[in-house]
C-alpha positions as CSV (number, residue, x, y, z in Angstrom):
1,X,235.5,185.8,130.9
2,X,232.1,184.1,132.3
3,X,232.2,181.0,129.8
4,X,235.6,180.3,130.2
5,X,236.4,176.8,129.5
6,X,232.2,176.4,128.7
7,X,231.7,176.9,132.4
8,X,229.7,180.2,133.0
9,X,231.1,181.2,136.9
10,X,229.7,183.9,139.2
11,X,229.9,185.4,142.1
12,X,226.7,185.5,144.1
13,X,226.3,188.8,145.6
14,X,223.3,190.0,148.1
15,X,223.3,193.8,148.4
16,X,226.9,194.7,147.0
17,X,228.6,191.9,149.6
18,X,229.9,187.8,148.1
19,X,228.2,185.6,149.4
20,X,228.5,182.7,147.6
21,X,230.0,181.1,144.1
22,X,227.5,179.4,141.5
23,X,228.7,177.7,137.5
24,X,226.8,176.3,135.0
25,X,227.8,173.9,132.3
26,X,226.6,172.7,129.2
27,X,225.7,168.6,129.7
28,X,228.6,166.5,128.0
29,X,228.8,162.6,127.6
30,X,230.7,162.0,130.9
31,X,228.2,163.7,132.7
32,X,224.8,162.3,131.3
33,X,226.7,158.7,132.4
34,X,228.0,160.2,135.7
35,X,223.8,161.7,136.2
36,X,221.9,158.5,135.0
37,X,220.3,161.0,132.7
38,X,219.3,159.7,128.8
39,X,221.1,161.9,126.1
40,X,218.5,163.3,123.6
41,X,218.9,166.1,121.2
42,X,217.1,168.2,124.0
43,X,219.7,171.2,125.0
44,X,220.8,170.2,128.7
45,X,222.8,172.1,131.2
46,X,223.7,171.6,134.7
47,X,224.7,174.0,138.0
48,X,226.2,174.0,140.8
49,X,226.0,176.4,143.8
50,X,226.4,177.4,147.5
51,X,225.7,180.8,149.7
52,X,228.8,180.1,151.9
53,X,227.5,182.7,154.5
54,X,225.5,181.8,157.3
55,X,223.8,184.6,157.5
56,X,222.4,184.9,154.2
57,X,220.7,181.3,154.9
58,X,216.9,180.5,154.8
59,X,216.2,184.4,153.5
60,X,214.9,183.3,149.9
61,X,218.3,184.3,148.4
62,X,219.2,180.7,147.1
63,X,215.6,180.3,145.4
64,X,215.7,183.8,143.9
65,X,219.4,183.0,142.3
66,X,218.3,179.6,141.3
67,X,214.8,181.3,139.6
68,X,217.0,183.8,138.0
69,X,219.3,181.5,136.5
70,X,217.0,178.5,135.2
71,X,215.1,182.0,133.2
72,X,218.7,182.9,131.8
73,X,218.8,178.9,130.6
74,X,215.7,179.1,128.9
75,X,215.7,182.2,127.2
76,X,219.1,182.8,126.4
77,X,220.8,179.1,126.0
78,X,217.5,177.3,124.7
79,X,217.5,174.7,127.0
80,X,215.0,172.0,127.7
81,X,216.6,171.3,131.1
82,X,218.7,171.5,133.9
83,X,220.0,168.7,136.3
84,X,222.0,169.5,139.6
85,X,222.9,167.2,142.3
86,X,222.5,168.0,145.5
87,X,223.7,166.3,148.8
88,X,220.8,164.5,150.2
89,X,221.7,165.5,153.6
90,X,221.3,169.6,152.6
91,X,217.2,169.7,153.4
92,X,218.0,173.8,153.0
93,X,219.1,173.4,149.2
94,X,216.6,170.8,148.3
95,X,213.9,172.9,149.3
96,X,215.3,176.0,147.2
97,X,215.1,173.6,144.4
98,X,211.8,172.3,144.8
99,X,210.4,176.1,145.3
100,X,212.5,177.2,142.1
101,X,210.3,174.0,140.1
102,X,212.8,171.1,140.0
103,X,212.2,167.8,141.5
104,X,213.7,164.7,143.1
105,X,214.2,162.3,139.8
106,X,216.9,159.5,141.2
107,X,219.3,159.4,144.3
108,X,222.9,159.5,143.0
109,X,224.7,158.0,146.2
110,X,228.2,158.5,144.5
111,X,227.8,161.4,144.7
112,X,227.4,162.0,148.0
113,X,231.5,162.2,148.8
114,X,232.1,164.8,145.3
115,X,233.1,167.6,147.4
């Protein structure tokens, strides 16, 4: 079951092979304290992903997934928008998110050390 535990999980795939693991979550109290992000009645939902092979780096994949989920969001949870927290040190994945339309809003240096 995708929503299991109201954590959609998936496996991302890139021509029938894994290469990496993606979830998305439904903003709760802990996390709009943990984010720095004001709770409104606006629908709010976070992700989290990686493309664990190499190989499958800097080819587009990453934005494409991202794109593909943040449409899902919109159109089939209603929601206003989507937070993630990448590491600062990951230029790769910050990029992906700025091409896929989100932006830099405040540097969370606790969580730098959540993985």
């Amino acid at each position: 079951e995708p929503w299991e535990d109201e954590v959609f999980r998936v496996i991302i795939e890139y021509n029938n092979v894994p290469i990496g693991y993606g979830q998305i979550y439904k903003m709760y109290d802990e996390l709009y304290t943990d984010y720095h992000y004001p709770k409104t009645d606006e629908i709010v939902y976070g992700m989290d992903q990686f493309i664990g092979e190499p190989n499958y780096w800097s080819k587009g994949i990453g934005t494409r997934y991202i794109k593909l989920i943040f449409e899902f969001l919109k159109k089939e949870r209603n929601a206003n928008a989507v937070i993630l927290d990448p590491h600062k040190n990951n230029p790769r994945a910050i990029r992906a998110y700025q091409k896929s339309g989100f932006r830099i809003i405040e540097d969370l240096p606790e969580h730098e050390l959540h993985e």
